[in-house]
C-alpha positions as CSV (number, residue, x, y, z in Angstrom):
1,X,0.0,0.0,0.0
2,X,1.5,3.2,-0.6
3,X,1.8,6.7,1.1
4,X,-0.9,9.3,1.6
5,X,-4.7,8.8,1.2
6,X,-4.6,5.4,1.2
7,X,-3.1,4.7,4.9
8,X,-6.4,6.7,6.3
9,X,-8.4,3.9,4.3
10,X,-9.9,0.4,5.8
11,X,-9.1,-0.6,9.5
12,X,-6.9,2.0,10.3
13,X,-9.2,4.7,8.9
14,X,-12.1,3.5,11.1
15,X,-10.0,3.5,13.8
16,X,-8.8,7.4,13.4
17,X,-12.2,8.3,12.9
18,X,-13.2,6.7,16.2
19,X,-10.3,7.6,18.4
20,X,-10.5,11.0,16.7
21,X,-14.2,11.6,17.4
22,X,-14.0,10.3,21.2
23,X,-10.6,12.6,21.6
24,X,-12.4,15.4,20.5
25,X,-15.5,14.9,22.3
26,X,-13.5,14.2,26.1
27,X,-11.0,17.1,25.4
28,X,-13.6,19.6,25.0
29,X,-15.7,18.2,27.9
30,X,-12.3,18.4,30.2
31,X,-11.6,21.8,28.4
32,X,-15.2,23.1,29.3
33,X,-15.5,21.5,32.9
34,X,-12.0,23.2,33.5
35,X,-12.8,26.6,32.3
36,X,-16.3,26.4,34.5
37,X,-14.3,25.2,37.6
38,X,-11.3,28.4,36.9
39,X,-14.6,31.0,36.2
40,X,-16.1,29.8,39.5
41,X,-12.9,29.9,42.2
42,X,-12.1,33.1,40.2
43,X,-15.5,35.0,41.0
44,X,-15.4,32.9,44.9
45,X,-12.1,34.7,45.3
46,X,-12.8,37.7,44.6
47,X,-15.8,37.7,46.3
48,X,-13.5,36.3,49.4
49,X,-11.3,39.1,49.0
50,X,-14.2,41.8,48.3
51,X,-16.6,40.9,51.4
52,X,-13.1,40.3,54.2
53,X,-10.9,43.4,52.7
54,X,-7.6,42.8,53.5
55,X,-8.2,40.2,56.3
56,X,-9.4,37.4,53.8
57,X,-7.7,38.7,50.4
58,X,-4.9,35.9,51.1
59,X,-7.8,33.2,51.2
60,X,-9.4,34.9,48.0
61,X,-6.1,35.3,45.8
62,X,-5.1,31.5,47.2
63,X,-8.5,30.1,45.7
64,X,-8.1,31.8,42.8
65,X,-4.8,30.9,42.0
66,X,-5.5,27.2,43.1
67,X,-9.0,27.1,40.3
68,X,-6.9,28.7,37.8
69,X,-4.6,25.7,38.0
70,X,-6.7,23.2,37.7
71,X,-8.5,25.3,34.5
72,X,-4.5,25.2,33.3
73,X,-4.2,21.8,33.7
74,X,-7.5,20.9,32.0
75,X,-6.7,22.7,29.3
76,X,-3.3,20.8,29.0
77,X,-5.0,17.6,29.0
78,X,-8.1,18.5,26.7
79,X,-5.0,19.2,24.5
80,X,-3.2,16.0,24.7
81,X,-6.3,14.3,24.9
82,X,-7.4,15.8,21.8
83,X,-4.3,15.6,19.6
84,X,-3.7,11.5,21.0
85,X,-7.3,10.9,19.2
86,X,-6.0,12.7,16.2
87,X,-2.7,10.1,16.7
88,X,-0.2,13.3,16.8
């Protein structure tokens, strides 16, 4: 068999489109519960910080710094997640 549009034919071209399809679909679901979780601690923090003044603003910029990790690190997987169903 030779190079190009033939190797995404057959077996292996069923199996791209699957892996493909179910990367896509989990990446954007981490991507999306990640950016939900980072949008929440961020508007809790601030809130923190807003309703203690200076008292509380360490507990406010540590929540927000701790969601906006995990929205980092969901985006890093929804990434690798994504681009292993593509087969990069």
């Amino acid at each position: 068999m030779g190079l190009g549009k033939n190797e995404d034919q057959g077996v292996t071209g069923a199996a791209k489109f699957v892996t493909s399809t179910l990367g896509n679909t989990v990446g954007a679901v981490t991507n999306t519960l990640g950016g939900v979780v980072g949008a929440a601690g961020r508007g809790v923090g601030e809130t923190v910080t807003a309703v203690t003044g200076g008292v509380g603003e360490p507990v406010g910029k540590g929540l927000t710094s701790l969601t906006d990790g995990v929205e980092d690190g969901a985006g890093r997987l929804a990434r690798g997640t994504k681009d292993a169903g593509e087969w990069k």
